[in-house]
C-alpha positions as CSV (number, residue, x, y, z in Angstrom):
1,X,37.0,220.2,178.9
2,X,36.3,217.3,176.4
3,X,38.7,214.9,175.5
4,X,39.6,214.9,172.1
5,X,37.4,212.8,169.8
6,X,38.5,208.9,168.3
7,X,37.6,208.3,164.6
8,X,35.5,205.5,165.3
9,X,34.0,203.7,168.9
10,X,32.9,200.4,168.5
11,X,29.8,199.6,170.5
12,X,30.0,195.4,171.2
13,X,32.8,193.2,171.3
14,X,31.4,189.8,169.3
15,X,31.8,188.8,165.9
16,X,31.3,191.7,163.8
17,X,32.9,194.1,167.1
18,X,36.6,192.2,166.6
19,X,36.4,191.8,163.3
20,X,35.7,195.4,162.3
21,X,38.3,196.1,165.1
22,X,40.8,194.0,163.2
23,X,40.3,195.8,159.7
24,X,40.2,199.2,161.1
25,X,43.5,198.4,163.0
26,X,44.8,197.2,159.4
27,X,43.9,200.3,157.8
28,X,45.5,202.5,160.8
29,X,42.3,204.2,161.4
30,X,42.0,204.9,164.9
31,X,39.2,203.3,167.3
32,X,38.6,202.4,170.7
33,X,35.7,199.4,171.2
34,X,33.9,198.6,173.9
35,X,32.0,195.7,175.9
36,X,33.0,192.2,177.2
37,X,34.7,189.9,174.7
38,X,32.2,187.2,173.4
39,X,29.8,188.1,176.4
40,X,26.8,186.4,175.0
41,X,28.5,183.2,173.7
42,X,29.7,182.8,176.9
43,X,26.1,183.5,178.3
44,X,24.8,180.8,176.6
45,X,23.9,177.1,178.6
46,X,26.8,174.6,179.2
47,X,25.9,171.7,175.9
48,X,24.3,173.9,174.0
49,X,25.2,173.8,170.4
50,X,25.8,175.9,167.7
51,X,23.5,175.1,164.6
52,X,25.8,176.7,161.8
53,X,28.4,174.8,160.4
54,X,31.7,175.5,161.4
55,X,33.3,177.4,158.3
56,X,30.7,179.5,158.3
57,X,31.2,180.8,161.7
58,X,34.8,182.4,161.7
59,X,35.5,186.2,162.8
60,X,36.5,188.0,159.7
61,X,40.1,189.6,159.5
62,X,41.4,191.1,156.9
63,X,44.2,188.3,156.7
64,X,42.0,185.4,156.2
65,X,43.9,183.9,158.8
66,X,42.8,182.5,162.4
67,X,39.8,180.7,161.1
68,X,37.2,178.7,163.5
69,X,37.6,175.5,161.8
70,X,41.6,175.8,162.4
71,X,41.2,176.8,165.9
72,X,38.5,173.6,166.5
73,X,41.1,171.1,164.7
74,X,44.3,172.5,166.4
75,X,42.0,171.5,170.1
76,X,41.4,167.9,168.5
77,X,37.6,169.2,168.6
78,X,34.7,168.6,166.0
79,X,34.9,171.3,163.0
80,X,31.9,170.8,161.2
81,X,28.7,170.2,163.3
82,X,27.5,170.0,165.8
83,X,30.2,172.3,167.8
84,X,29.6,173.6,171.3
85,X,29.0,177.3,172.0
86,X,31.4,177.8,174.4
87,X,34.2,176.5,171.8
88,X,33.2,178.9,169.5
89,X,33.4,181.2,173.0
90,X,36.9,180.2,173.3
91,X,38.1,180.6,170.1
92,X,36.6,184.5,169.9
93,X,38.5,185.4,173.5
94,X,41.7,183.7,171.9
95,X,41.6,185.9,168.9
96,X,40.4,189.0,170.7
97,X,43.8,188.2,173.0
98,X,46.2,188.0,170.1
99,X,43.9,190.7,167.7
100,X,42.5,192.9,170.2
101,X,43.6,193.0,173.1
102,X,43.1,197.0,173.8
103,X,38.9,195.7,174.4
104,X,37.6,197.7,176.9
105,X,35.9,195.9,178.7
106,X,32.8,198.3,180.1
107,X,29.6,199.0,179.1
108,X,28.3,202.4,177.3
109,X,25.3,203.5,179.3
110,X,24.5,206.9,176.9
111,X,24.9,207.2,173.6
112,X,23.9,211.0,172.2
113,X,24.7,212.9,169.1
114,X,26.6,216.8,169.5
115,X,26.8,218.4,166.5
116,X,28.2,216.4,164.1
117,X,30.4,214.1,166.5
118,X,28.9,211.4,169.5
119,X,29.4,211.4,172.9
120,X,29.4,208.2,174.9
121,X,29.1,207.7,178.2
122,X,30.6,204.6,180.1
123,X,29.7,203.0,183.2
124,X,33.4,204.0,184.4
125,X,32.5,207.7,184.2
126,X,34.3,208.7,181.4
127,X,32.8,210.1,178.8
128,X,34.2,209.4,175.0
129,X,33.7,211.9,171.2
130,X,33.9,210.1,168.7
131,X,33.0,210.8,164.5
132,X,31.9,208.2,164.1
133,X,29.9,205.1,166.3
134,X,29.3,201.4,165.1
135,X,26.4,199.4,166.9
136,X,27.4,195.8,167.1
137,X,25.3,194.8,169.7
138,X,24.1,191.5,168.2
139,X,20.5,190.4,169.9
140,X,21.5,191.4,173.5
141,X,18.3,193.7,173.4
142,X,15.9,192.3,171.3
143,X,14.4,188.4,172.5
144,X,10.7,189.0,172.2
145,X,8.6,187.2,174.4
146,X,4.8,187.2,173.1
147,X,2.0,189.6,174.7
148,X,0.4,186.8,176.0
149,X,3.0,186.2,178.2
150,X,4.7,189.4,178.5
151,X,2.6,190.0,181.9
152,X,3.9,187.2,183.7
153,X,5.7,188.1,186.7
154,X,9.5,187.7,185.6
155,X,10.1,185.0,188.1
156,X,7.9,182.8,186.0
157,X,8.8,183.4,182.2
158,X,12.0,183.9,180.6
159,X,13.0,183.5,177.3
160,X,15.7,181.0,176.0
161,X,18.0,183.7,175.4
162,X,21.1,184.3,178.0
163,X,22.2,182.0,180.4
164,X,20.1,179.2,182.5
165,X,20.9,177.3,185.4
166,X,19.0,174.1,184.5
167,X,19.3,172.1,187.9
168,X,17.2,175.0,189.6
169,X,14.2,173.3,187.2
170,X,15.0,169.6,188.4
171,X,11.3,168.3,189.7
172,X,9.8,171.6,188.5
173,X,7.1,171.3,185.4
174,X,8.5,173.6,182.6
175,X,6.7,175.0,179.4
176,X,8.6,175.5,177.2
177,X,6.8,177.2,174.0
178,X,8.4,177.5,170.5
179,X,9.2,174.5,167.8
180,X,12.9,175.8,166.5
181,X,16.3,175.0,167.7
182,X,16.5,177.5,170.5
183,X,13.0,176.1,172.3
184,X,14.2,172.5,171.3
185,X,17.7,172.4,172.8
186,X,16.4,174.2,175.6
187,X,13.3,171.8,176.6
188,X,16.6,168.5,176.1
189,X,18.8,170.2,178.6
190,X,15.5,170.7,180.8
191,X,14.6,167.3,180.5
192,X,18.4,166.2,180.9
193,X,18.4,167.8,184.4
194,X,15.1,166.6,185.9
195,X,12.6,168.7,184.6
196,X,8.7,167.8,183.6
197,X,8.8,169.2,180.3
198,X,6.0,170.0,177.9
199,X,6.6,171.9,174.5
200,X,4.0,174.0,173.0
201,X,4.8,175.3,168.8
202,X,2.5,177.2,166.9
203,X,3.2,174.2,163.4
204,X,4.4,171.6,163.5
205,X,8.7,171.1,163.8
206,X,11.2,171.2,160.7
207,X,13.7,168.9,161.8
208,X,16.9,170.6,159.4
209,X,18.5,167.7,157.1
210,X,21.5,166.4,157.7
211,X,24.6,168.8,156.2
212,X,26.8,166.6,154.6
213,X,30.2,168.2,153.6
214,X,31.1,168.4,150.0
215,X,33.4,165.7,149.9
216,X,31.0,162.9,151.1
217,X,28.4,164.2,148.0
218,X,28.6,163.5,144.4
219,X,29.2,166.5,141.8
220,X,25.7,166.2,140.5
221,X,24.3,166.7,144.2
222,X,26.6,169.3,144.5
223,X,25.9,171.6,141.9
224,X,21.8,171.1,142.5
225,X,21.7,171.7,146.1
226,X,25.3,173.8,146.4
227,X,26.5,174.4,150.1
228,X,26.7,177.6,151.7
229,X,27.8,179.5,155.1
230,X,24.2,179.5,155.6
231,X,23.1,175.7,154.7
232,X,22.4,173.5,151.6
233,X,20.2,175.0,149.1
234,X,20.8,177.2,145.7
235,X,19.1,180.4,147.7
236,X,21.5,180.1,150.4
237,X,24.1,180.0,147.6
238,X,23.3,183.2,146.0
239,X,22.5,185.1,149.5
240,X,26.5,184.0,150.5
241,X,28.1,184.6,147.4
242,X,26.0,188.0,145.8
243,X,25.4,189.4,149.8
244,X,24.8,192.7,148.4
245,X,21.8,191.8,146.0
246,X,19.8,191.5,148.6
247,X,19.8,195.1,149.6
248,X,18.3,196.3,146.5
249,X,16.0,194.1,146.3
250,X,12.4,196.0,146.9
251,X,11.8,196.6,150.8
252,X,8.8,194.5,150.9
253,X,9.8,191.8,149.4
254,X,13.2,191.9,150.7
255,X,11.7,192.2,154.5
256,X,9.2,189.1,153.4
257,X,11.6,187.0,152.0
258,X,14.1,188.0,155.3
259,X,11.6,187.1,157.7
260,X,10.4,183.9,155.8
261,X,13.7,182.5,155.0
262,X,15.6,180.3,157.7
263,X,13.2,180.0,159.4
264,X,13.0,177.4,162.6
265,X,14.0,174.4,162.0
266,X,15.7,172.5,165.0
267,X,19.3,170.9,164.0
268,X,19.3,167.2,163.1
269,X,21.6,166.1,165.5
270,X,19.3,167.3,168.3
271,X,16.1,165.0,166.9
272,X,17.3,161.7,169.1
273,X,17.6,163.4,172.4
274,X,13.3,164.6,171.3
275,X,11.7,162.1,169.8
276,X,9.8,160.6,172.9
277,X,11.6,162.1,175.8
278,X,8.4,164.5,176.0
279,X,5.7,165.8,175.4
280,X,5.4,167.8,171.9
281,X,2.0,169.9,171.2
282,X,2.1,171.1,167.9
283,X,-0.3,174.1,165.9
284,X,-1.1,175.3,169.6
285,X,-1.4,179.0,170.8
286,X,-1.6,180.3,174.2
287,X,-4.5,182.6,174.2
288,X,-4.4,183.8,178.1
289,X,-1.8,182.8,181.1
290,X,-1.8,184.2,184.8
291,X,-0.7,183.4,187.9
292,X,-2.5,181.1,190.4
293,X,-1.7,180.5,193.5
294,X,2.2,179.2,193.0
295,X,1.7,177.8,189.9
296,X,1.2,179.6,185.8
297,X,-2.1,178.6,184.0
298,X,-2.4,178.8,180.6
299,X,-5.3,178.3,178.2
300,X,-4.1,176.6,175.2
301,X,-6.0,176.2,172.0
302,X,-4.7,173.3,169.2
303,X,-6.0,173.0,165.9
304,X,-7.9,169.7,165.7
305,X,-8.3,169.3,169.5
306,X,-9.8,172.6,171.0
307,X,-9.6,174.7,174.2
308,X,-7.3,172.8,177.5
309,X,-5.3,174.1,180.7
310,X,-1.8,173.6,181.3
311,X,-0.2,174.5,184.5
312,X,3.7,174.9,185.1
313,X,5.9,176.1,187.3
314,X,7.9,178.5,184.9
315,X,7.4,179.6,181.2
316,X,10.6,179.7,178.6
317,X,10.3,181.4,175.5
318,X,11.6,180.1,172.6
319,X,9.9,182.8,170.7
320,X,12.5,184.7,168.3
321,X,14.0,188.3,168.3
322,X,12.3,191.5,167.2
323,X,14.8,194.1,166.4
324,X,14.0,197.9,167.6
325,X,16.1,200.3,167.9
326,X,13.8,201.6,170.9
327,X,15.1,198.9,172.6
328,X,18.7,199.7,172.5
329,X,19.0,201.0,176.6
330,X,21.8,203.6,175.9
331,X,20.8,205.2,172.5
332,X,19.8,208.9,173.7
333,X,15.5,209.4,172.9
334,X,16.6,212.2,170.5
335,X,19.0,210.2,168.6
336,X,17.0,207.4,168.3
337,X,14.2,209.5,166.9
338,X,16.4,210.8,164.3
339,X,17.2,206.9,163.1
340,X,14.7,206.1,160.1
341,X,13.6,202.6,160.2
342,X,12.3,199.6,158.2
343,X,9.6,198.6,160.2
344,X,11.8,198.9,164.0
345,X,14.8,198.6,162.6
346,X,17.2,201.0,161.5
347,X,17.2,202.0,157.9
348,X,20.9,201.3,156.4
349,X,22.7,202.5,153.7
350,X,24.8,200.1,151.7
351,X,27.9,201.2,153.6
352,X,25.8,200.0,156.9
353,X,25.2,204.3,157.9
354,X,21.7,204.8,159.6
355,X,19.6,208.1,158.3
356,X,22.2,209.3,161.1
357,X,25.3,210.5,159.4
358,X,28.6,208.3,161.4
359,X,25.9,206.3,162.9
360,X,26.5,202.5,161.5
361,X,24.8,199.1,162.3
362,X,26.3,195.3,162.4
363,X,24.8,192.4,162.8
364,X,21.3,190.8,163.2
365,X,19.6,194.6,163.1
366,X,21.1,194.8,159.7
367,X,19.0,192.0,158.2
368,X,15.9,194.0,157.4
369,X,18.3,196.2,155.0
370,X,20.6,193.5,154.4
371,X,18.5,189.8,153.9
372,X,19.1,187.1,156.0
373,X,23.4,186.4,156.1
374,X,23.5,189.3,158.2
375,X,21.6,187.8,160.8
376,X,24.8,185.2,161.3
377,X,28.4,185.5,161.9
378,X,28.7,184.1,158.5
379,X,27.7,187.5,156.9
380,X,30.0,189.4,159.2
381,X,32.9,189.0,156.0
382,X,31.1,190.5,153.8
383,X,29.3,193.4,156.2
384,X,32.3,194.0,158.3
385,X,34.4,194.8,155.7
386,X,32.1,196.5,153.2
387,X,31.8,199.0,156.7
388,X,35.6,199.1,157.5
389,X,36.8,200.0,153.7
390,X,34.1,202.5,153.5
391,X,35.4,204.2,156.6
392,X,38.8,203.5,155.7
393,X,38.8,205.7,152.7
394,X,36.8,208.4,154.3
395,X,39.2,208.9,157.4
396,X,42.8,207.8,155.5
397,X,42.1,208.1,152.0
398,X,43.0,204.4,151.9
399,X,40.7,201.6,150.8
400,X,40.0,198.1,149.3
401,X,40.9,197.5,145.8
402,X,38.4,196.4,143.1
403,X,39.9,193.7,143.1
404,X,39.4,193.1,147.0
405,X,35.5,194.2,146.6
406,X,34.9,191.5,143.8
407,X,36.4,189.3,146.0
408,X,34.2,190.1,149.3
409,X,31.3,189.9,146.8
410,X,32.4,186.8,146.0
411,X,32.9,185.1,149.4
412,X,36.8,185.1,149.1
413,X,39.4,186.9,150.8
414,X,42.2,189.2,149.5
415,X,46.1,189.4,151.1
416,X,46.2,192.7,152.1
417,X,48.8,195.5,150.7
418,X,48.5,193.8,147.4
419,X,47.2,196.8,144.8
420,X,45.5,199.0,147.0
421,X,43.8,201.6,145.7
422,X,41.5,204.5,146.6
423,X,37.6,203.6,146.6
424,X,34.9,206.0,147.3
């Protein structure tokens, strides 16, 4: 006999997982979520640094309240930039504890639709219904290693995603091949635990400018290069503040402008632990790699220079995501065939709902539907609770206020209780 079906199951317990878990619990809709608590910030390599600002990387709750730069101050740590991954690691477990604390902590191995409901399946044995399934699953399943390399055996490429254990590559020559912050930070830590280290980027590297905050800049600056939760700049502005525009925007030009924008650019702070501590090969592409002997050959061919062999003992990719929802492990075949999609990704609805009805996406597989802000936890205000009113109203009849909806739109938070009223 089936157990009886929860109104929503959250699939990933990050950012957008906790924080739609803290508005549902708000609204009294009932939920269960699943995964390990700020898994992949804790994944990520002891040093390594976040390259958003800190404001702009808070977990949204419907309260406003237990922001990221409180949390860093209250520790006596750096609140602005840079700020280390595993704080912001920290600070996501210690709200989980005080917000969530019913996270289950196991993975969902199937996910399948039956009839109009969802069954999930979890590595426990226990199988879930539930009306309705959000996908928060960040990029666990998406770091896209090129073709070229993709046939390496695995105990020779990796990519800079997940965690490393840099001492193993002391004495070891490392390629490391992308020119943006991931590759970047990566190839420093290398170097900073013994490793021969070469970089290979396909242009040359965008070292970001420094991100003063508002306070240290005149009014003048201010209003022609505005600050944003996603950087300086007037199109960063409008992308925070109007985060809906973007999804009406045309799909072409809103998937061009989405892939364009942001693109890499290591952080600033990074550029004296670079400049001269190795080898940099810019407007290069790796046009074959194999295995000889114990040792990975590449052919390499730079613009200006021509055709030349490297040889390394291990490849990292600093290549980028590419979001596919074939590439989610646990979403059933048939399901996933039902999902409509702009270009791999899945096709979403301003409320966040795939072609699926009750199937909804969060995070960095939103972006080719949503623009850019989605692709960061600063864009999880604005999507997580665009997603958790919309649910709220269908399963309690209960919703934001205009007045709270302007305000998301706007980039500012509402007290809750204050005027609600119903909202399709």
């Amino acid at each position: 006999m089936l157990p009886l079906p929860v109104e929503v199951a959250i699939i990933g317990a990050g950012p957008n997982g906790l924080g739609l878990a803290t508005y549902l619990h708000h609204y009294g809709v009932a939920h269960r979520i699943f995964g390990s608590p700020m898994q992949t910030w804790r994944d990520m390599p002891q040093n390594m640094n976040l390259k958003s600002l800190g404001f702009a990387t808070t977990i949204p709750t419907p309260d406003g309240r237990r922001t990221f730069p409180e949390y860093c101050r209250a520790n006596g740590l750096e609140d602005y930039e840079p700020i280390a991954f595993a704080t912001f690691a920290q600070y996501g477990l210690e709200l989980q504890r005080d917000r969530v604390p019913y996270v289950e902590g196991t993975l969902v191995t199937d996910l399948r639709r039956s009839g109009e409901q969802f069954v999930l399946s979890l590595a426990t044995g226990e199988r879930v219904i539930a009306r309705r399934v959000v996908i928060a699953v960040g990029l666990t399943y998406f770091p896209r290693v090129p073709d070229v390399l993709a046939g390496l055996p695995s105990d020779r490429v990796s990519h800079t995603w997940g965690p490393k254990n840099f001492n193993a590559f002391a004495d070891k020559a490392v390629l490391v091949v992308g020119g943006g912050s991931s590759a970047l930070e990566t190839a420093v830590l290398l170097h900073e635990h013994g490793a021969h280290v070469q970089v290979l980027a396909r242009s040359r590297v965008n070292w970001g400018g420094r991100g003063l905050r508002d306070s240290q800049r005149n009014w003048i600056d201010r209003l022609r290069v505005p600050i944003s939760s996603l950087g300086h700049g007037r199109e960063n502005w409008v992308l925070q503040h109007v985060p809906w525009l973007m999804h009406y925007v045309p799909a072409d030009k809103r998937i061009a402008f989405t892939r364009r924008h942001l693109g890499p650019a290591p952080a600033w702070w990074l550029r004296e632990r670079v400049d001269g501590k190795f080898d940099i090969r810019v407007n290069s592409l790796i046009q074959q790699a194999q295995v000889k002997g114990d040792k990975v050959t590449l052919r390499v061919h730079e613009a200006g220079v021509g055709e030349y062999e490297v040889v390394a003992d291990h490849v990292i990719a600093g290549t980028g995501y590419q979001v596919d929802v074939d590439r989610v492990t646990f979403i059933d075949k048939d399901l996933a065939g039902q999902i409509e999609r702009v270009d791999r990704a899945p096709k979403l609805s301003r409320h966040f709902q795939s072609s699926v009805p009750g199937l909804y996406f969060l995070g960095p597989v939103a972006a080719l539907s949503f623009g850019p802000l989605v692709r960061f936890v600063a864009g999880a205000e604005f999507s997580v609770s665009v997603l958790a009113n919309h649910i709220a109203f269908h399963v309690t009849g209960l919703g934001a206020n205009w007045r709270q909806l302007i305000a998301t739109a706007a980039g500012r938070r509402v007290q809750p209780g204050a005027n609600r009223d119903l909202l399709a």
